[in-house]
C-alpha positions in Angstrom: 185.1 -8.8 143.8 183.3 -9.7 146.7 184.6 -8.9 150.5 184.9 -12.7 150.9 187.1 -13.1 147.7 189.8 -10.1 149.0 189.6 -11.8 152.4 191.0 -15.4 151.1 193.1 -13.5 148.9 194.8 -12.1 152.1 195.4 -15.1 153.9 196.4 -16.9 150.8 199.3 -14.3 149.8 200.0 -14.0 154.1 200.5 -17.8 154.1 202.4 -17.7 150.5 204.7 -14.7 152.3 205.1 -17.3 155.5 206.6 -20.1 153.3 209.0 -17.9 151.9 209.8 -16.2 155.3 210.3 -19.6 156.4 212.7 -20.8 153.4 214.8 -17.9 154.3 215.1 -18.4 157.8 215.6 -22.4 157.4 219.0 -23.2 158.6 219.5 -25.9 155.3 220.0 -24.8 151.7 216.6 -25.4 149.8 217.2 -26.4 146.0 214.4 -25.9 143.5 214.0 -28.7 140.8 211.8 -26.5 138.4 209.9 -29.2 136.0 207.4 -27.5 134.4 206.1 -23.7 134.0 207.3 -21.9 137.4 204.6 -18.9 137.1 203.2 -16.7 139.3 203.9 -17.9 143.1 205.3 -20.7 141.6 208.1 -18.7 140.4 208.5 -16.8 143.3 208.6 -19.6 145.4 211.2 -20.6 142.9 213.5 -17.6 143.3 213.1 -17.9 147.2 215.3 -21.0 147.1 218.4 -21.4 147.3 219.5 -22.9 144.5 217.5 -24.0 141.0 218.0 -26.2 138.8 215.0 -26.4 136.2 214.5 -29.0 133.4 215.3 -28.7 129.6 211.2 -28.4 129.0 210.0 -26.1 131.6 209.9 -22.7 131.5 209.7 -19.4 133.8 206.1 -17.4 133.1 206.8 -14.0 134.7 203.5 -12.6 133.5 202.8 -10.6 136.2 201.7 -7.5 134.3 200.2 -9.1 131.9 197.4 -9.8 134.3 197.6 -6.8 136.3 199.5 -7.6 139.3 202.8 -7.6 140.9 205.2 -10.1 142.1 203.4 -10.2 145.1 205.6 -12.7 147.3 209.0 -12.0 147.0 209.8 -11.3 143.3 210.0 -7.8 143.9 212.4 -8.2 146.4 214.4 -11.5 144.7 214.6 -10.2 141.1 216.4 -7.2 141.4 219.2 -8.4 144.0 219.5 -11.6 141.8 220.1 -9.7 138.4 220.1 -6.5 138.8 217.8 -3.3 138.4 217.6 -3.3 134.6 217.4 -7.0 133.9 214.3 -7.3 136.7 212.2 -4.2 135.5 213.2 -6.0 131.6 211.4 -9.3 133.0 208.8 -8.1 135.0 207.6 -5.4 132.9 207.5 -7.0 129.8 206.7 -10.3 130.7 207.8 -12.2 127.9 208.0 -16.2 129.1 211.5 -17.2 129.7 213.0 -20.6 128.2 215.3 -22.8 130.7 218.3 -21.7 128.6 217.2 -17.8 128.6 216.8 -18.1 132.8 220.1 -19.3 133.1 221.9 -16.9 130.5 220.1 -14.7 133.0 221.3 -16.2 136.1 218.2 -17.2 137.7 218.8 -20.9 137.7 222.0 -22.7 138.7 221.6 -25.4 135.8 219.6 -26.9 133.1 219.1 -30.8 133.5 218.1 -33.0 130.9 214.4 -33.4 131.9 214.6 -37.2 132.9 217.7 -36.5 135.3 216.6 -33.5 136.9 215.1 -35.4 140.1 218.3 -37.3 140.4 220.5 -34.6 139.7 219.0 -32.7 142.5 219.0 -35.6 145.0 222.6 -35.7 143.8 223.4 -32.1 144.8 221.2 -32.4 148.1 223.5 -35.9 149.3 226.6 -33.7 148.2 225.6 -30.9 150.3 224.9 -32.8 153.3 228.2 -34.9 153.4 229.3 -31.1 154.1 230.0 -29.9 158.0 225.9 -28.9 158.4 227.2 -26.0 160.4 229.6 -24.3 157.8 226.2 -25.0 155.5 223.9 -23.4 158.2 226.3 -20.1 158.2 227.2 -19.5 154.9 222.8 -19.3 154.4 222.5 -17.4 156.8 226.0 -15.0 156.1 225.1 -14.9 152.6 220.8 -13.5 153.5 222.6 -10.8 156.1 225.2 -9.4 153.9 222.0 -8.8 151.2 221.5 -5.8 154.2 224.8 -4.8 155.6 227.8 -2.8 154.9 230.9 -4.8 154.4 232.7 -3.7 157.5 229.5 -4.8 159.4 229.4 -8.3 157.4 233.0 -8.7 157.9 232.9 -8.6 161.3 230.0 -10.6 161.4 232.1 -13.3 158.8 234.8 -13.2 161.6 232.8 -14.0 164.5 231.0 -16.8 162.9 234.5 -18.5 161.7 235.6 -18.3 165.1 233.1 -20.0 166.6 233.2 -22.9 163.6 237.0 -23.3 164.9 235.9 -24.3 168.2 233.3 -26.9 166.9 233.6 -30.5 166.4 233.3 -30.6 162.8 235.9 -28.3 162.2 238.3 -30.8 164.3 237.2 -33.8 162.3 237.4 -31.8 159.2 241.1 -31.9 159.9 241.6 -35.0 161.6 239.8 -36.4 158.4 242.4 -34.3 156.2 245.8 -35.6 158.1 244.5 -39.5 158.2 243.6 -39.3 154.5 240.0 -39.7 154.3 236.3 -38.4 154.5 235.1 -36.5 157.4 232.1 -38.0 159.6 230.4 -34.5 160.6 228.1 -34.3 163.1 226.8 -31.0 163.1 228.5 -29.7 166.6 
C-alpha cells in the first residue's frame, strides 16, 4: 500500500467515525430501513441507528475477518452492548452472513418488513414518532446513550432531573390538557 492509499483510508474511516458521532449526538431518533446487504460500514452505520427495520431480502454481511479487518466504526463498540459478549465475538469472528430473520432472532433489527412496505413502514414509524412531545423523544436518546456509561444511582439521578424539567415544559401541559379534553396533543417542542 502506498502512503497515499493509508492517507485516504484515514480520512475516510475519520469521516465514517464523524457520521456516527453525529447520529449519536443527534437529538431525534434515526431509524435504519435496511434494503439490501448492510456490510462493512454499511452495517455499522446500521447498528449506529436507533432503530432498524430491514427488508425480507436483505441481509447483514459481518465479514469483517474474513477480509482481515475489524469493525472499524462502531461495531466493536455497538455489538457487544446490543447482544452481548458471546453473541458479538459469535458474529464477528466467524462471519457467517446473517438472514433478516437470523438478525432479528438476534436482536439487531427491530422488524422484518415485507420488502415492498419497508419504506412506508418506516415513514410510518418516523410520522408516529414525531406526533410524540419532541422533547420526551430528545431525552429518552439521549438518557438511554448515557446510562450505556453510568451506574444506576448516577442515571437515576440524572432520569430525575431530566423529568423534572419535562414537568415544567409546554408539552408536558398540553399533554395533559390534551388528556382531560379528550383528544390529541398539539406539541410544540417547548
Amino acid at each position: 500500500r502506498t502512503h497515499e492509499d493509508m492517507e485516504y483510508r484515514r480520512r475516510e474511516m475519520r469521516l465514517a467515525r464523524r457520521l456516527l458521532e453525529a447520529m449519536a449526538g443527534f437529538h431525534k431518533p434515526v431509524i435504519a430501513a435496511i434494503n439490501g446487504a448492510a456490510a462493512g460500514y454499511g452495517l455499522d452505520l446500521a447498528l449506529g441507528c436507533d432503530m432498524r427495520l430491514i427488508s425480507d431480502r436483505a441481509k447483514l454481511l459481518p465479514g469483517f475477518a474474513k477480509m482481515g479487518v475489524i469493525p472499524e466504526s462502531g461495531g466493536t463498540w455497538y455489538l457487544p452492548r446490543q447482544l452481548g459478549w458471546a453473541k458479538a465475538c459469535e458474529i464477528s469472528m466467524l462471519g457467517d452472513p446473517m438472514s433478516a430473520e437470523q438478525a432479528l432472532e438476534y436482536g439487531l433489527v427491530n422488524r422484518v418488513i415485507p420488502e415492498p412496505q419497508l419504506m412506508e413502514t418506516a415513514l410510518a414509524w418516523c410520522d408516529k414518532i414525531s406526533a410524540n412531545a419532541p422533547l420526551a423523544i430528545a431525552e429518552m436518546k439521549r438518557l438511554f446513550r448515557h446510562g450505556l456509561t453510568q451506574d444506576f444511582e448516577s442515571h437515576s439521578h440524572h432520569v430525575l432531573m431530566s423529568v423534572l424539567n419535562l414537568f415544567k415544559s409546554n408539552d408536558f401541559s398540553e399533554a395533559v390538557t390534551a388528556y382531560m379534553e379528550k383528544r390529541e396533543p398539539d406539541f410544540k417542542g417547548n
